[in-house]
C-alpha positions as CSV (number, residue, x, y, z in Angstrom):
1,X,59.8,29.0,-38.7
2,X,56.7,30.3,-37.6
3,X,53.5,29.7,-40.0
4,X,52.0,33.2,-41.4
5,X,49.1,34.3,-39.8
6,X,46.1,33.4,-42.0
7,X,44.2,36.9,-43.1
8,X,40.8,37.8,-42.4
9,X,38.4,36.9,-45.1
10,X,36.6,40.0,-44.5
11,X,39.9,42.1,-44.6
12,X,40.8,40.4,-48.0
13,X,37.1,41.2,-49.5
14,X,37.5,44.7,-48.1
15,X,41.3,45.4,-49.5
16,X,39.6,44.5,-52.9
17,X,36.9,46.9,-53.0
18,X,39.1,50.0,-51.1
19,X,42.6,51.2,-50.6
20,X,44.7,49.5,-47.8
21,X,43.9,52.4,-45.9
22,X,40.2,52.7,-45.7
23,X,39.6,48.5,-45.8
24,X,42.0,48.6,-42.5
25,X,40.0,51.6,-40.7
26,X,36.4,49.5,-42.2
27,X,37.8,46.3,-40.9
28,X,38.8,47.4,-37.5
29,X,35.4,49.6,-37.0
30,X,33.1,47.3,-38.4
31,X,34.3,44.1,-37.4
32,X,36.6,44.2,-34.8
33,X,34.9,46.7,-32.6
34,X,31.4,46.5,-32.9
35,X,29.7,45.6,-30.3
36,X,27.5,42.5,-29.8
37,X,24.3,42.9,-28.5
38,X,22.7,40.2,-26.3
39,X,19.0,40.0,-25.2
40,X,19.6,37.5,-21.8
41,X,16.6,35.7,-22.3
42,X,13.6,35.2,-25.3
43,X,10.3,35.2,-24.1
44,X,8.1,32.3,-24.0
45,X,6.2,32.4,-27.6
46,X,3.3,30.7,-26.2
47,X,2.4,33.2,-23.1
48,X,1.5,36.9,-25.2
49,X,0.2,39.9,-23.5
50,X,-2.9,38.8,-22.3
51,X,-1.5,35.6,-20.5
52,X,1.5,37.8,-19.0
53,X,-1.3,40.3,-17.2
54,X,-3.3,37.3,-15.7
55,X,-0.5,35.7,-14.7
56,X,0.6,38.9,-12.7
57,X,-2.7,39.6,-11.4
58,X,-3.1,35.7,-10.0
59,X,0.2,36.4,-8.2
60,X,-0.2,39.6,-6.8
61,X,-3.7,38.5,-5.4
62,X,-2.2,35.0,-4.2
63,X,0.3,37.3,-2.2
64,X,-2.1,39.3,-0.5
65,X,-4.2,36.7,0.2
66,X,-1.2,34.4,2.0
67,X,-0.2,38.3,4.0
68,X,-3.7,38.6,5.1
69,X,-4.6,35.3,6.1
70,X,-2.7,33.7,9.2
71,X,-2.0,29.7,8.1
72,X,-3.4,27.6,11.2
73,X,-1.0,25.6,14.0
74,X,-0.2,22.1,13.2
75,X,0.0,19.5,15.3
76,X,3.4,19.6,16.2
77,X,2.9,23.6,17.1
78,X,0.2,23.3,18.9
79,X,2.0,20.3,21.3
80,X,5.1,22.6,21.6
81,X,3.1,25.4,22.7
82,X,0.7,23.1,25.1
83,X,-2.4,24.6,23.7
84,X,-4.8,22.5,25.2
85,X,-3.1,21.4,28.6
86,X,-4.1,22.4,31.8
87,X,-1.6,24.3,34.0
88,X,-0.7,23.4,37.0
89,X,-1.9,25.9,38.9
90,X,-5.5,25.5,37.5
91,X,-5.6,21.6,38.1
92,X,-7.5,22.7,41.4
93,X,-10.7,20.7,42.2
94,X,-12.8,23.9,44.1
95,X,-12.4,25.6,40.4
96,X,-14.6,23.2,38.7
97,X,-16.9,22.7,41.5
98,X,-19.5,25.7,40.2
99,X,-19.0,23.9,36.5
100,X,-20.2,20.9,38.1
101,X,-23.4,23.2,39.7
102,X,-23.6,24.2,35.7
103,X,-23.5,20.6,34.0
104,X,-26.3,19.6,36.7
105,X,-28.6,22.0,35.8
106,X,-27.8,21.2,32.1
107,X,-28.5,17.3,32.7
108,X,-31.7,18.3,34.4
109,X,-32.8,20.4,31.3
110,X,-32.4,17.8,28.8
111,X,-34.0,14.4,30.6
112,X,-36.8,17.0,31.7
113,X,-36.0,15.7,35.8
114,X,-38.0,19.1,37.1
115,X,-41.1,18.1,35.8
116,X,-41.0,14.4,35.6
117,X,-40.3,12.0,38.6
118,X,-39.1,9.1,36.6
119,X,-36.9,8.8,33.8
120,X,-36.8,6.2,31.2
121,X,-33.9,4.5,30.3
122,X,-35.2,3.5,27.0
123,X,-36.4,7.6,26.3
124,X,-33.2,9.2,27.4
125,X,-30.3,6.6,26.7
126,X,-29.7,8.7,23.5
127,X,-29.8,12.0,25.0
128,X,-27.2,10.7,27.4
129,X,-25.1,9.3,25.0
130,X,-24.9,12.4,22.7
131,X,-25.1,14.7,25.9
132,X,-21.7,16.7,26.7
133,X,-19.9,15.4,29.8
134,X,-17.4,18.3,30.2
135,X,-18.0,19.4,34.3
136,X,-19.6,16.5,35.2
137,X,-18.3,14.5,38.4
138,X,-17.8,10.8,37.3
139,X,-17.0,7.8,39.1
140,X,-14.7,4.4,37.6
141,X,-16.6,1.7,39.0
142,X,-15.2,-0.9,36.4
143,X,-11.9,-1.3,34.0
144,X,-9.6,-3.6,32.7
145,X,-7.1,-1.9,34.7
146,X,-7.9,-2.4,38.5
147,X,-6.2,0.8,39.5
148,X,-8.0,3.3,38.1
149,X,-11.4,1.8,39.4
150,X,-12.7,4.3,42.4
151,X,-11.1,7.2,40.6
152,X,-13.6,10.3,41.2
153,X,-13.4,13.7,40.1
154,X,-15.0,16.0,37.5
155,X,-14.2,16.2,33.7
156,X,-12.5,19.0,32.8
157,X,-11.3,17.5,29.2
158,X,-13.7,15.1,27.3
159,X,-11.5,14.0,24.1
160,X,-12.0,10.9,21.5
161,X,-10.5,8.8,23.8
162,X,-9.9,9.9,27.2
163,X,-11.3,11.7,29.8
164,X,-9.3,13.9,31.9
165,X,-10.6,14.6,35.6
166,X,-9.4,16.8,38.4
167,X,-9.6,14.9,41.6
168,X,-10.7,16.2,45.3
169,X,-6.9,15.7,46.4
170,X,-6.0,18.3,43.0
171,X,-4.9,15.9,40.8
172,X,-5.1,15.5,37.4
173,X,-5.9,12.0,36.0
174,X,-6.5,11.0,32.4
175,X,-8.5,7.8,32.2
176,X,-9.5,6.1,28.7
177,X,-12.8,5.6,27.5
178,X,-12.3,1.9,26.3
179,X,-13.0,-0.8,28.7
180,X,-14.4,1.2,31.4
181,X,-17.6,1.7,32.9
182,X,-18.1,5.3,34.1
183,X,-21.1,6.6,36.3
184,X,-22.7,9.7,36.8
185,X,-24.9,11.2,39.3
186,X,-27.1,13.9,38.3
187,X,-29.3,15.5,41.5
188,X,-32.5,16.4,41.3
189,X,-32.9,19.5,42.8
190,X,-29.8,21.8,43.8
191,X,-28.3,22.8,47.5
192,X,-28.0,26.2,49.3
193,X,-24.3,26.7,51.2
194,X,-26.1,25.0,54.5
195,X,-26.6,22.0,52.7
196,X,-30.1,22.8,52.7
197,X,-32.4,21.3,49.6
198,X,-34.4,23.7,47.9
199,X,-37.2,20.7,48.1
200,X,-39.7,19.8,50.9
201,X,-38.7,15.9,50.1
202,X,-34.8,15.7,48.4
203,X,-34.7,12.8,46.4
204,X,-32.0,10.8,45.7
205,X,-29.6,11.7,42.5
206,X,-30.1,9.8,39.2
207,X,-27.2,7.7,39.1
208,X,-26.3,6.4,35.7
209,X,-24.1,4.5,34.2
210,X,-21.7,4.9,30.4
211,X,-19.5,2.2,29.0
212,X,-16.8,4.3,27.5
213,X,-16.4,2.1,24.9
214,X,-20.1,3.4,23.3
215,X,-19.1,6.7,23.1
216,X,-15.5,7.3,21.6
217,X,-16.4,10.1,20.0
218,X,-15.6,14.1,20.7
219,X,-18.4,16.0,22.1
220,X,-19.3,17.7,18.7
221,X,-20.1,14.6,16.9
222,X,-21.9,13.2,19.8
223,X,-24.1,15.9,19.2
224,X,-25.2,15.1,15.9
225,X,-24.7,11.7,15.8
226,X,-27.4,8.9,15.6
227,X,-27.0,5.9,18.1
228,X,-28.0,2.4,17.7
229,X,-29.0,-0.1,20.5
230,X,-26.6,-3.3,20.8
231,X,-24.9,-5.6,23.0
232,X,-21.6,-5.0,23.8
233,X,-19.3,-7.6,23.6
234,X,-17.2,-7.4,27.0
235,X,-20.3,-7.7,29.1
């Protein structure tokens, strides 16, 4: 036999106080009807009013500023999209040869060659060293590796490490700085289309010479950077 079912202690309490009829109708209106309300979350005692408007204003002023401002390429981006590479079509040597006029007549402004005859080695090694290479025509006259020596061509990409040069037969080489022995030859005076020297008496270029290994540096800290005579050690 099935145990009674166990009454309500708020039924009993109510058929005490009321007839049967009116405890039922409390019972089922008050009780077993009424709604429960819910909030779905408390709010955090320790953030009031004040907190809750700064916090909102910090956001909303964080958002703009991330939908204003473009985030930079990384590294990888920037290699995907070949930012800094040289097309093909633009690896062509009679493009750079007017840059080459350009860095001349740069190199002749800085060792003062128009108005002096003779340069010093000692004077203008620093200028040379912090000087930016970028359209000069270069020559490898020494390296480790024996293949690259007689490589000539002018620099259309000075980096940390490399230089990158567009030969006379359109090629594009990249040659490292680090054991290698570059020169340069810097004219004094330039040349009309006939080949003609603007000067009653050409003289001979100033030919110089850079150990790559002196100067691994990117043209912009060349420029401000301070360098200090020694002796290299694979002389």
């Amino acid at each position: 036999m099935a145990a009674a079912e166990k009454e309500h202690p708020a039924l009993g309490l109510l058929t005490r106080a009321h007839d049967p009829s009116i405890s039922n109708q409390i019972f089922r209106e008050k009780v077993q009807t009424r709604p429960l309300l819910l909030r779905p979350s408390s709010p955090d005692p320790r953030e009031d009013a004040r907190s809750k408007r700064q916090k909102l204003r910090l956001e909303k002023a964080k958002a703009n500023r991330k939908s204003k401002k473009p985030r930079p390429l990384t590294a990888k981006q920037k290699r995907e999209l070949a930012v800094y590479d040289i097309p093909k079509e633009q690896q062509k040597y009679d493009i750079y040869v007017p840059i080459w006029k350009l860095w001349s007549s740069y190199m002749r402004d800085i060792l003062n060659m128009d108005k002096s005859r003779h340069v010093n080695a000692m004077g203008v090694g620093p200028l040379l060293a912090s000087a930016d290479y970028h359209g000069a025509m270069v020559d490898v006259v020494r390296c480790r590796c024996v293949g690259r020596v007689g490589i000539r061509g002018i620099v259309v990409k000075d980096t940390k490490f490399t230089l990158e040069v567009v030969t006379q037969n359109n090629e594009l080489k990249t040659i490292p700085k680090e054991h290698t022995i570059f020169r340069f030859e810097v004219p004094f005076a330039e040349q009309d289309d006939d080949g003609d020297s603007q000067m009653a008496e050409p003289r001979k270029p100033f030919i110089f010479e850079l150990h790559g290994s002196q100067f691994e540096n990117r043209p912009a800290d060349r420029a401000n950077r301070k360098f200090k005579q020694h002796i290299d050690p694979d002389l």
